[in-house]
N, C-alpha and C positions, 0 to 999 in steps of 0.2 A: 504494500500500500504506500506509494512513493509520494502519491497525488496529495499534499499537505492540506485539498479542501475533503476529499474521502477522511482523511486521519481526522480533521475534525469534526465531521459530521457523525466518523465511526464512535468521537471521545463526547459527546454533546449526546448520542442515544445513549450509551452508556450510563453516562451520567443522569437523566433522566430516568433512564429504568432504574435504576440502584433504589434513587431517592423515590419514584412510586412503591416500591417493594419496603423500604422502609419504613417509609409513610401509613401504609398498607399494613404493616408486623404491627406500628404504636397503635393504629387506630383499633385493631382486634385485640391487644392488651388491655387499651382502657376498656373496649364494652365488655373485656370480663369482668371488672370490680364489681363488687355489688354496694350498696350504699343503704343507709338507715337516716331517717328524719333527726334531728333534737327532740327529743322527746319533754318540752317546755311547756308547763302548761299556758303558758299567753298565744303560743303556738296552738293549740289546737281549738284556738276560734273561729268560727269557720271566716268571719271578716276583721281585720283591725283597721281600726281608722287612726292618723298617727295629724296630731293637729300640733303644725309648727308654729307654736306662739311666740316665738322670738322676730318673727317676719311677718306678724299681726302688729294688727293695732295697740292691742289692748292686752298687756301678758296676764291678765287676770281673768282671761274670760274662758281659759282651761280649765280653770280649777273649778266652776260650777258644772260644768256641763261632765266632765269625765268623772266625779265621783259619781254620777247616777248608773256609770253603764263602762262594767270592768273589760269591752276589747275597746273602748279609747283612749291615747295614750298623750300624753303633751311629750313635745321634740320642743329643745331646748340647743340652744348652740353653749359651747361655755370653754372657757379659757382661764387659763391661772395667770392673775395679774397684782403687780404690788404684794400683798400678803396672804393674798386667800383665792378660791376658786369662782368669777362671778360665770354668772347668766350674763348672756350679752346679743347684743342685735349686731351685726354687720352693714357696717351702711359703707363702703367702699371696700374693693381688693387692694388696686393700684391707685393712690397707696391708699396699704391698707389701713381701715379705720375703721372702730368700733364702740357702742357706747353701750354702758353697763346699767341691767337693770337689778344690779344687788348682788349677793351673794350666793350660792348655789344652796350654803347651808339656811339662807333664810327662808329662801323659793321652798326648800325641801320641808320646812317649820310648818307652812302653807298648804303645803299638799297631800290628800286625803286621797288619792288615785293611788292603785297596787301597781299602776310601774311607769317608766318613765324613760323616753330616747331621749341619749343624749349625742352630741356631734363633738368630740373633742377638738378644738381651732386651734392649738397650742402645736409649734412644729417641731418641738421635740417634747417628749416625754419626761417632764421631773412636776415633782411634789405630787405623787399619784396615788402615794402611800394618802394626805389629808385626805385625796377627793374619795378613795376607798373607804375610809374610816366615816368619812361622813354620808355616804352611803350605807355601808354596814350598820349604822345606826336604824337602819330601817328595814332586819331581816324578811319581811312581805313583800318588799318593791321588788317588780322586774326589772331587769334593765336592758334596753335596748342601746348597743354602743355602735358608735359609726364614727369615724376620722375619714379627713382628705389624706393626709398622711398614712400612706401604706405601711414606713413604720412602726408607728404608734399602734395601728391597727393590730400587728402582729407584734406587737410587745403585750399589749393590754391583754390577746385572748390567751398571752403566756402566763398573765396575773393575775385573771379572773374568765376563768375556760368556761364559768356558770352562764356568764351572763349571755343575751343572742345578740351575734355579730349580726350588722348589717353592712353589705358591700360600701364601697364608695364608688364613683363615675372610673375609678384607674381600673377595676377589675371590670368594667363594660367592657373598657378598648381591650384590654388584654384578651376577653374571647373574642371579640371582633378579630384580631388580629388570631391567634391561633383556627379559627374557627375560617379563616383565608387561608391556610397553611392546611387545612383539613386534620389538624391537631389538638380539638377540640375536647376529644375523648380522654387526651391524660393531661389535662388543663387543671393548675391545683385550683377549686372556688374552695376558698376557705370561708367562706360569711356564711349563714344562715338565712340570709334574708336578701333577694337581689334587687336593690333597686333601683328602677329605669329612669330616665328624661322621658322618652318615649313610648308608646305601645310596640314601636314596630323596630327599635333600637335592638334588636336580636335577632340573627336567622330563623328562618324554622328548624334549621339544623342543629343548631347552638341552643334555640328554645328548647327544642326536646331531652339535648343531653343536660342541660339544668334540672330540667323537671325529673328529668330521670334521678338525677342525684337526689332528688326530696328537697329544693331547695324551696322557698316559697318565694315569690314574685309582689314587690311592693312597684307602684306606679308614682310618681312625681307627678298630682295636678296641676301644681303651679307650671310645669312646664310641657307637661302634656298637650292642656287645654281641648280637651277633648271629651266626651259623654259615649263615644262607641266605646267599650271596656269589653277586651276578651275574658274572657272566664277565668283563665291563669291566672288574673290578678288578684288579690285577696288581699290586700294592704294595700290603705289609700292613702297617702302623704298631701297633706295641703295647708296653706295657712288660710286660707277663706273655708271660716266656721261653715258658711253658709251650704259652700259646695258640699263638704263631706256629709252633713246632713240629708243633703238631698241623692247622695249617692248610698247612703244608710239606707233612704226611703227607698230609692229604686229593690235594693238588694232583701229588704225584705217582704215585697211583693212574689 
């Protein structure tokens, strides 16, 4: 084979076949695992509605409506600033800027709801031992934990494996991207709980091997903006009290 365009077209199949036969071995690896749900009891609601009062109006307007009805939850953003843990609104990224509405341990003095998302906004992880301890002070609360920070994420479920992870937007693109790669099957989803921007922000290929794993499916209304909701969904994220309500009503028709 002397012809240097034969030798590369022979090294170019080559190469393509290898990498199908690979690709092919990992994908029949992952659909052996088999997988089990968390077994959490806030999990087995058949709906949760998760109302983000830090990107409301009014941070007070959780605390009446979710003590009447245990799968509501208040989503809280919170960060450790000065000397203690506050609750806080985000009002800029770049730059960032944020204004505090108290303390986490006073918010928590307040609330009469058995559990509570929180979004850790702090970009590294310290003083996690106080915000533990002021948690732990409330052996009933669930807690629902979420970071944009993927390592905080996997630091947190190293120091409290109880509580339910919920994804952040980094572990979307990473199945988008393995899920292009057709490597979707041995994809670590560590969270418990996947939630979207979109309905349609996930293949049907990548939807199925989620579902397959028992992961459950939350929806972002604030940015969805939408009322067609496939069935997969079972966790509604919003801070319009209003919507989630009406999304309550539909689902128990």
């Amino acid at each position: 084979m002397t012809n240097p365009y034969f030798r590369l077209l022979f090294i170019s199949v080559n190469v393509l076949l290898w990498s199908a036969l690979i690709i092919f071995g990992l994908r029949q690896l992952g659909n052996q695992q088999s997988y089990t749900q968390y077994k959490h009891p806030l999990l087995l609601s058949k709906n949760i509605y998760i109302f983000q009062s830090t990107k409301a109006e009014n941070l007070s307007q959780d605390i009446e409506i979710i003590n009447k009805n245990d799968n509501w939850v208040p989503y809280i953003d919170i960060e450790y600033r000065g000397d203690y843990w506050h609750v806080i609104k985000v009002l800029s990224k770049k730059p960032y800027k944020s204004k505090s509405f108290g303390s986490v341990k006073g918010y928590l003095s307040n609330l009469k709801s058995n559990s509570l998302a929180i979004n850790i906004k702090n970009k590294q992880l310290y003083m996690f031992a106080e915000l533990s301890n002021e948690l732990n002070a409330y052996p009933d609360l669930s807690i629902i934990m979420t970071s944009e920070t993927n390592a905080i994420g996997r630091e947190v479920r190293n120091k409290q494996p109880k509580w339910i992870h919920m994804s952040s937007h980094s572990l979307t693109s990473r199945l988008q991207l393995m899920g292009a790669l057709f490597l979707e099957t041995i994809t670590q989803i560590d969270a418990d709980i996947i939630a979207l921007l979109q309905v349609d922000e996930l293949s049907g290929r990548i939807l199925k091997e989620v579902l397959k794993r028992k992961k459950l499916l939350a929806i972002d209304l604030d940015t969805a903006k939408t009322t067609d909701l496939p069935k997969h969904f079972n966790i509604y994220i919003s801070s319009d009290l209003d919507q989630l309500k009406s999304i309550e009503s539909m689902n128990k028709k």
